[in-house]
C-alpha positions in Angstrom: 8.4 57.7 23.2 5.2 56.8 25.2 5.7 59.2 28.2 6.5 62.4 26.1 4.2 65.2 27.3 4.2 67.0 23.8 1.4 66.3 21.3 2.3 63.2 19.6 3.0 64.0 15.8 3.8 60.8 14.1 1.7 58.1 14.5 4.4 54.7 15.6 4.3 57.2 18.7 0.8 56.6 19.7 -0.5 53.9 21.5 -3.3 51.5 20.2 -5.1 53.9 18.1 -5.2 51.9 14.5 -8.9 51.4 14.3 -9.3 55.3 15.2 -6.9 56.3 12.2 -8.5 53.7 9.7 -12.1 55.1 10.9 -10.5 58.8 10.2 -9.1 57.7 6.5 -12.7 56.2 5.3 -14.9 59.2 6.7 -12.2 61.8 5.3 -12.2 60.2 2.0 -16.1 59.4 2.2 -17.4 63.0 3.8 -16.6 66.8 3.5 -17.0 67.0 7.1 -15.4 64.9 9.6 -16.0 65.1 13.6 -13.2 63.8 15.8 -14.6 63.4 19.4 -13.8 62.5 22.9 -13.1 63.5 26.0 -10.1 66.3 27.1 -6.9 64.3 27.1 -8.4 61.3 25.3 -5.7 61.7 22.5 -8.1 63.3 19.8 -5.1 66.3 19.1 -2.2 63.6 18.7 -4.5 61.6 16.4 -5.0 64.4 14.4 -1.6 65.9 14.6 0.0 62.2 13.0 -2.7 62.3 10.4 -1.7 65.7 9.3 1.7 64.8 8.9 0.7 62.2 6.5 -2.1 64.1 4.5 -2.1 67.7 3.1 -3.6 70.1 5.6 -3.2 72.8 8.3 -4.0 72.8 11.9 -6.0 75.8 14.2 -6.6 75.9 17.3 -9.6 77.3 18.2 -9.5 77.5 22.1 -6.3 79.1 21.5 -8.0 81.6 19.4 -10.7 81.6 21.7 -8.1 82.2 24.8 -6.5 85.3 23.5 -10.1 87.7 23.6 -12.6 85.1 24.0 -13.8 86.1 20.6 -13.2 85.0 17.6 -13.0 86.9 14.2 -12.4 86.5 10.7 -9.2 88.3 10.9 -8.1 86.1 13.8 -8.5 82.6 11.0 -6.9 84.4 8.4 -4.3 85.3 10.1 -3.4 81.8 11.5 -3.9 80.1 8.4 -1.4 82.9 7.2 1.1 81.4 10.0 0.7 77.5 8.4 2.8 79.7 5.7 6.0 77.7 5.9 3.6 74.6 5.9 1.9 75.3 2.9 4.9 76.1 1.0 6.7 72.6 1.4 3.3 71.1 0.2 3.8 73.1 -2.8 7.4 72.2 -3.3 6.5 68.0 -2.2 4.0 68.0 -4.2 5.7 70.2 -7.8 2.8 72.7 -7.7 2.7 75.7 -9.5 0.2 77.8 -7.6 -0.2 81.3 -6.2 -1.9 81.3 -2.8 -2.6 85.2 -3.2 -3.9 85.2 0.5 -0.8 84.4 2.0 1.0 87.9 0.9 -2.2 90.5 2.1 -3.3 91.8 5.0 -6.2 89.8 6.7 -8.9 92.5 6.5 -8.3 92.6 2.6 -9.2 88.7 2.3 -12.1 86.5 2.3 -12.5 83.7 4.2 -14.3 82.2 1.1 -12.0 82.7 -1.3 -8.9 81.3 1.2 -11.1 78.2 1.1 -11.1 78.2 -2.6 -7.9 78.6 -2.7 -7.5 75.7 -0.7 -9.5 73.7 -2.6 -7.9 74.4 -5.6 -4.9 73.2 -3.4 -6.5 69.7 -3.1 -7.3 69.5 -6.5 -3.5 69.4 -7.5 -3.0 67.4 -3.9 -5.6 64.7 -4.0 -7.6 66.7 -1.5 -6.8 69.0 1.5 -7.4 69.0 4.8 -8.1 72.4 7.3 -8.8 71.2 10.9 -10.2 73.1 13.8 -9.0 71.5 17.1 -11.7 72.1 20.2 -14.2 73.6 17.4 -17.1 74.4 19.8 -15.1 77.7 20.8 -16.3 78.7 17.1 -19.7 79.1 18.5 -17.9 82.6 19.2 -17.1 83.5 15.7 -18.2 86.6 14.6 -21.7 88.5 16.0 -24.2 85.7 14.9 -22.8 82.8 17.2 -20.2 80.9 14.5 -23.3 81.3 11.9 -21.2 83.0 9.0 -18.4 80.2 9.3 -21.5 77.5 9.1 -22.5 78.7 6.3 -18.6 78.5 4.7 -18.7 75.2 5.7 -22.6 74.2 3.8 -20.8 76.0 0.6 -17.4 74.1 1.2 -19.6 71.0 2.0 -21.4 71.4 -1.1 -19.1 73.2 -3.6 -15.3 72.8 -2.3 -14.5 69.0 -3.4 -11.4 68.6 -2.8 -11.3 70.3 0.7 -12.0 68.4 3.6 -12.5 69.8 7.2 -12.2 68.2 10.3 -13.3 69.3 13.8 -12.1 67.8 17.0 -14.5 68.4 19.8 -14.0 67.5 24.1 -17.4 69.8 24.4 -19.5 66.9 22.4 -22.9 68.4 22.9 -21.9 71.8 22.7 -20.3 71.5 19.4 -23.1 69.1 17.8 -25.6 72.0 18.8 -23.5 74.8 17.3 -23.5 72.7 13.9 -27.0 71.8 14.1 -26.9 69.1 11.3 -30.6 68.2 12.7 -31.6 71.9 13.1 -33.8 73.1 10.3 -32.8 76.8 11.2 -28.9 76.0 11.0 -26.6 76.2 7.3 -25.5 72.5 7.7 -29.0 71.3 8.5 -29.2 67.8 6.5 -25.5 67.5 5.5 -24.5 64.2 7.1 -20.7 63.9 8.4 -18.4 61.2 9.8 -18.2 60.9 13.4 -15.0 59.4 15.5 -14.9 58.4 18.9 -12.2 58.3 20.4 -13.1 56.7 23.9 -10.1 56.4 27.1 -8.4 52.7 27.2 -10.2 49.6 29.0 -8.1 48.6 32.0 -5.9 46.0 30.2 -5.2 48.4 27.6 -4.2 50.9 29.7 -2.0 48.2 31.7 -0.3 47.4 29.4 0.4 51.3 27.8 2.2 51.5 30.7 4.2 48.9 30.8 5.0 49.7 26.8 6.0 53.3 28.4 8.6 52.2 30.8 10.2 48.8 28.7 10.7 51.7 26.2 12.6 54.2 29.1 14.5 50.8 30.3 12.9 50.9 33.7 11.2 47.4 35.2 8.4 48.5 37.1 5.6 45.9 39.0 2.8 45.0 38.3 1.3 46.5 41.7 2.8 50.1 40.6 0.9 50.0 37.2 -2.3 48.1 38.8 -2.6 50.9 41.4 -1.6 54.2 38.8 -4.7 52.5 36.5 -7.0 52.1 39.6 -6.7 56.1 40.4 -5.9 57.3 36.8 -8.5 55.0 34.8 -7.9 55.1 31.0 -7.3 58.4 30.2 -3.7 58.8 27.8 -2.8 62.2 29.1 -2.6 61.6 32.9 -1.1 58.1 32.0 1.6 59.8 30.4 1.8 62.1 32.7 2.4 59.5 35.7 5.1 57.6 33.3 7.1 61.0 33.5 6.8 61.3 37.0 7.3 57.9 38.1 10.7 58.0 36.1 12.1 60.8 38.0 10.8 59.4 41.0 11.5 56.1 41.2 8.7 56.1 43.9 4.5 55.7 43.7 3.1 57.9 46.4 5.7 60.9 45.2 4.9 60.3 41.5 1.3 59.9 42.3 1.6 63.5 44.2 3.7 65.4 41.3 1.3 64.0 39.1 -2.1 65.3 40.6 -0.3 68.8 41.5 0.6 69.2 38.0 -3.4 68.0 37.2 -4.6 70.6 39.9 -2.9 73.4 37.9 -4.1 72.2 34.3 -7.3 71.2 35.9 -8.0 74.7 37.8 -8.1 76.8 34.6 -10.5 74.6 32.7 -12.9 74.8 36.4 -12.2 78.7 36.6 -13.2 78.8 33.3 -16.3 77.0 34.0 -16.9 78.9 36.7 -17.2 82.3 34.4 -20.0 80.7 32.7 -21.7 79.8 36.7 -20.2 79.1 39.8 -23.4 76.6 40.1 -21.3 74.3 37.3 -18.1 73.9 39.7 -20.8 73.7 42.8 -22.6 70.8 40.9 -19.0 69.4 40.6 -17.8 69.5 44.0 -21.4 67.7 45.1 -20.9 64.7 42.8 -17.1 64.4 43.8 -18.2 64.3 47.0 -20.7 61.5 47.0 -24.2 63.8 46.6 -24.5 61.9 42.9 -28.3 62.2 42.6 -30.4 65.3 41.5 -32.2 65.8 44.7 -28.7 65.4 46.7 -26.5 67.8 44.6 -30.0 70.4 45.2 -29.6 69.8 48.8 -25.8 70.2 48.6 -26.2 73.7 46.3 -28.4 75.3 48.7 -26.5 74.7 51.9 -23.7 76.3 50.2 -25.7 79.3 49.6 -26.5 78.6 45.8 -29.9 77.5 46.1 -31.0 76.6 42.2 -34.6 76.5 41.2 -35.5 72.8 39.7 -35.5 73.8 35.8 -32.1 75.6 36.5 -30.7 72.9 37.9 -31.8 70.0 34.8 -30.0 73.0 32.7 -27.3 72.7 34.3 -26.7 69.4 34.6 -27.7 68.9 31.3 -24.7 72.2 30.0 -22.3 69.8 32.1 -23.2 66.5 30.3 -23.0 68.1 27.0 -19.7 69.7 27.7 -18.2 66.1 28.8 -17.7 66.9 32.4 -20.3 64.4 33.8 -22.7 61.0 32.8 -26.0 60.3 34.5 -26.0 55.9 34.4 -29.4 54.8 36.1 -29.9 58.1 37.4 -26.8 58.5 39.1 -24.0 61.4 38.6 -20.6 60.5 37.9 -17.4 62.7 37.0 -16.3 61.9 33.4 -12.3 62.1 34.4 -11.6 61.0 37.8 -9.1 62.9 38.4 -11.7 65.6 38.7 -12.7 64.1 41.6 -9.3 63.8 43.1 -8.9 67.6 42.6 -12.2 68.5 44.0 -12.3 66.9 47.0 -9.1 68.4 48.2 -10.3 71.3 47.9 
C-alpha cells in the first residue's frame, strides 16, 4: 500500500523509483562505496530498505545511534551489527554457507571493527558480495574522539582491500556528510577514492498527482481532482507528507481536517528536528523563521535576526547560512532564500 506510514520494504510498494534502484544496482556493483542522497522524507530509507531485501546486507541507523548519547562508539556498531543476528543467519542458511561469524558470540569490547568487516567480506565472497549500510551517515562525524576519522579509515582499507563488501551511506545532511568523508580532502583517509552518488530528488507535480491518486484507487476511495491539486500545491513533492495526507484524508473524508491532522502530526516530527537545530544555534531556527516569513535575502534575515535580539556579525551569518544549505534545510536561487520542504514554512509561521 501507497499510504502506509512504515518504511516501505519491498520495492512493488514504492512509487516511481525504477531509475533510482537501477542507478543503485550499477554504482553498487561498479564502486565499494555508494552515497544515497536527498532530502529528509524523500524516500532514500525505503529505497534502501527494498534493496536490502533483495541483496545480502545489514541496515544501521546512525541517527538512532547518534540519538541514544549523541555519541557514537565502536561498541555502539558492534553491537548493532550483533542485533542483524537473526538476519545474518538466514543469509547463511539461503545461501548453504558454512561459515563461523565468530563476532556474533563475544562481547563488543573484545571485537574489532576490522575484523567484523572481514568477516563480512568473507561473507560476500560466498554471497556474490555484501552489503553494510549506514542510514543518515553524517551523524558518524561523532564516531569515536577524532570526528568519525578511525571509521574513514575502515572504509579506505575496506575500499581498497574488502572486495566483496560494499557500503552504502544514505545522507538528508548532503554537505555535512560529503565534508565528513572528504573524498577531495587531501588530509581525510578516503581522499581520491571516487564513489557512486544517488539522488534521490521529491516528485514533479504530475508525478506527485498522480501518487496520489495511485494511493487512494488502491484504498477504493474516488477522490477529485481539486482535493489532490490543492494537497500537491501545499505539500509539493515530498513522499512522506504525501503519504502522510493519503492517511489522513481516508479517515477524514474531508480536506481542511486532513490537511490540519496532517500538519499537527508534521509540527511534532518537525519540532524535534528544529530543537535539535536549535542545540547547535538558536541563530539556525532564527534564520528559519526569517525566510518563512518572507525576509528571503541576506541583508533582510540580518535585519530580521537583530530585531529579535540575535544580532549576527556578517561572516557569522554566511556560516550560517551556508551550515543550513549544507544540511538541506535551505537553497539560495538568484540570491534569494527559500525553505527546502515547505512544510517548514507552514510550521514556522504559526509559530
Amino acid at each position: 500500500m501507497l499510504f502506509d506510514l512504515r518504511p516501505k520494504e519491498r520495492r512493488e510498494d514504492i512509487f516511481d523509483r525504477e531509475k533510482e534502484f537501477k542507478d543503485l544496482e550499477k554504482s553498487v556493483e561498479k564502486y565499494p562505496l555508494t552515497l544515497l542522497l536527498g532530502i529528509r522524507r524523500v524516500g532514500k530509507s525505503s529505497i534502501l530498505r527494498a534493496y536490502l531485501n533483495e541483496n545480502p546486507g545489514i541496515l544501521i541507523d546512525c541517527r538512532e545511534l547518534y540519538a541514544e548519547s549523541g555519541h557514537i562508539t565502536k561498541d555502539d556498531l558492534i553491537r548493532e551489527i550483533q542485533s542483524k543476528r537473526g538476519l545474518l543467519q538466514r543469509t547463511l542458511t539461503k545461501f548453504k554457507i558454512k561459515l563461523n561469524l565468530w563476532f556474533l558470540e563475544i562481547e563488543p569490547e573484545e571485537a574489532s571493527l576490522r575484523e567484523v568487516f572481514r568477516e563480512l567480506n568473507e561473507l560476500g565472497e560466498k554471497t556474490g558480495r555484501f552489503i553494510i549500510a549506514f542510514d543518515e551517515a553524517q551523524y558518524l562525524r561523532f564516531y569515536g574522539s577524532r570526528g568519525g576519522k578511525e571509521l574513514l579509515a575502515l572504509f579506505a582499507h575496506a575500499y581498497d582491500s574488502l572486495p566483496n563488501l560494499r557500503i552504502i551511506l544514505t545522507g538528508s545532511e548532503v554537505g555535512l556528510l560529503h565534508d565528513f568523508l572528504g573524498v577531495d580532502n587531501y588530509e581525510s583517509p578516503l581522499y581520491g577514492r571516487v564513489g557512486g552518488e544517488i539522488y534521490v530528488r521529491p516528485f514533479d507535480e504530475k508525478t506527485s498527482k498522480e501518487f496520489l491518486r495511485t494511493g487512494f484507487r488502491e484504498a477504493g476511495l474516488d477522490v477529485s481532482e481539486d482535493t489532490i491539486d490543492r494537497a500537491v500545491a501545499l505539500l509539493d513533492g515530498i513522499p512522506g507528507w504525501l503519504v502522510l495526507f493519503g492517511v489522513k484524508y481516508l479517515e477524514a473524508r474531508d480536506f481542511e481536517k486532513a490537511m490540519e491532522a496532517t500538519l499537527n502530526v508534521a509540527k511534532g516530527l518537525l519540532f524535534g528536528e528544529l530543537g535539535e537545530l536549535e542545540r547547535r544555534s538558536r541563530r539556525y531556527t532564527g534564520i528559519l523563521r526569517a525566510i518563512a516569513l518572507g525576509y528571503n535575502r541576506w541583508s533582510l534575515i540580518r535585519d530580521y535576526l537583530a530585531v529579535k535580539g540575535m544580532k549576527t556579525p556578517e561572516p557569522r551569518l554566511y556560516e550560517l547560512l551556508k551550515n543550513l544549505k549544507k544540511m538541506g534545510w535551505i537553497e539560495e536561487v538568484n540570491e534569494e532564500y527559500r525553505l527546502v520542504d515547505p512544510i517548514i514554512r507552514l510550521v514556522l509561521r504559526g509559530l
